[in-house]
N, C-alpha and C positions, 0 to 999 in steps of 0.2 A: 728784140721785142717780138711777140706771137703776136700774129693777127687770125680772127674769127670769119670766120665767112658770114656773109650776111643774110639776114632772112631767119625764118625757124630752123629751129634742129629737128624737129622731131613731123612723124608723118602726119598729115590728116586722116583720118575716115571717117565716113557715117556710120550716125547707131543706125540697128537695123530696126525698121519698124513693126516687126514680127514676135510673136510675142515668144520668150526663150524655149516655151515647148513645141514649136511649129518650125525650130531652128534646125537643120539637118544637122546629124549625128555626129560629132568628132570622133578620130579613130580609137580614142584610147575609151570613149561613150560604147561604142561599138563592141568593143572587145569585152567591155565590163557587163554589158546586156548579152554577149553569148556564153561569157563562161557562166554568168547568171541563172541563166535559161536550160544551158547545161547541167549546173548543180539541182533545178529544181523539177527538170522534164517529167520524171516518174512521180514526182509529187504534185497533183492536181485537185483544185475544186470542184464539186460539183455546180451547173449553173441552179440549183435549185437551193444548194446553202449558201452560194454566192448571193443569192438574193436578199435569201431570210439575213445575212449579215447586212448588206446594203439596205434595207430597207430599217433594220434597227439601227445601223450608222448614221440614216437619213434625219430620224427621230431626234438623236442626240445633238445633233452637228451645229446648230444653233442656241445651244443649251448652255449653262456655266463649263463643261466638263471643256469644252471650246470658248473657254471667255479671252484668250487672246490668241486665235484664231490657230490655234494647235494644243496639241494633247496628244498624252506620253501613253505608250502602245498597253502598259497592263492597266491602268485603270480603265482606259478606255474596252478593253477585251472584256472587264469586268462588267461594267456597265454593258455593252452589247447584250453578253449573256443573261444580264438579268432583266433587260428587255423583251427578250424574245418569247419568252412564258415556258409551257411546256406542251408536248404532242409531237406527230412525225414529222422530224426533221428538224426538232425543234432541240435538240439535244444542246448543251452547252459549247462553246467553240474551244479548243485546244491549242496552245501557244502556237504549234506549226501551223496548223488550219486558218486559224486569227492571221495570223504571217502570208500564207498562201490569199486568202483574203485581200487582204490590205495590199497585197504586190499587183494582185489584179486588177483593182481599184485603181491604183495609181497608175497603172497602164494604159486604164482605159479616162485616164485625166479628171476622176469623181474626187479624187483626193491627192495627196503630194505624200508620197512616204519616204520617209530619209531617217535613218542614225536610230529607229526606236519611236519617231516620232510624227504624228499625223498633221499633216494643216489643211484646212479646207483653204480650198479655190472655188 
């Protein structure tokens, strides 16, 4: 006959009480934000259409186009642009720029961008 040991198998921990974006980096997190950062160094926004996008994202983000608390990257580029109006600076945004956008955003924790796809926090 087998006999079992007594007590749990398995470990304890605590959840952390931190919220998952305030969570220090895993390595394989790390690697994936430098090759990132890599592919995208020479391609930059400006802070002044970084805004006009932000502040027309700001407009939407409570709106149907976010009626379950995310939205799919081209309609939403659509809508931004047809937000914005016209005049300087005010040009339409372009798949990469929309993209450069939306990565800065989610960097600086105004939005969560993953797979094509936005969610507000």
């Amino acid at each position: 006959t087998s006999r079992t040991a007594p007590g749990p198998s398995s470990q304890v921990s605590a959840a952390s009480s931190r919220p998952a974006s305030q969570l220090p980096a895993t390595q394989t997190e790390s690697q994936g934000r430098s090759q990132t950062q890599t592919q995208t160094q020479g391609d930059t926004i400006t802070p002044a259409r970084l805004q006009v996008f932000q502040t027309a994202l700001g407009q939407l983000i409570d709106g149907p186009l976010f009626a379950n608390d995310a939205a799919d990257v081209d309609p939403l580029v659509a809508a931004v642009n047809a937000r914005i109006g016209s005049g300087t600076g005010r040009q339409p945004f372009g798949a990469d720029e929309a993209e450069l956008a939306l990565q800065a955003l989610s960097e600086r924790n105004k939005i969560m961008y993953s797979g094509g796809i936005v969610f507000k926090i």
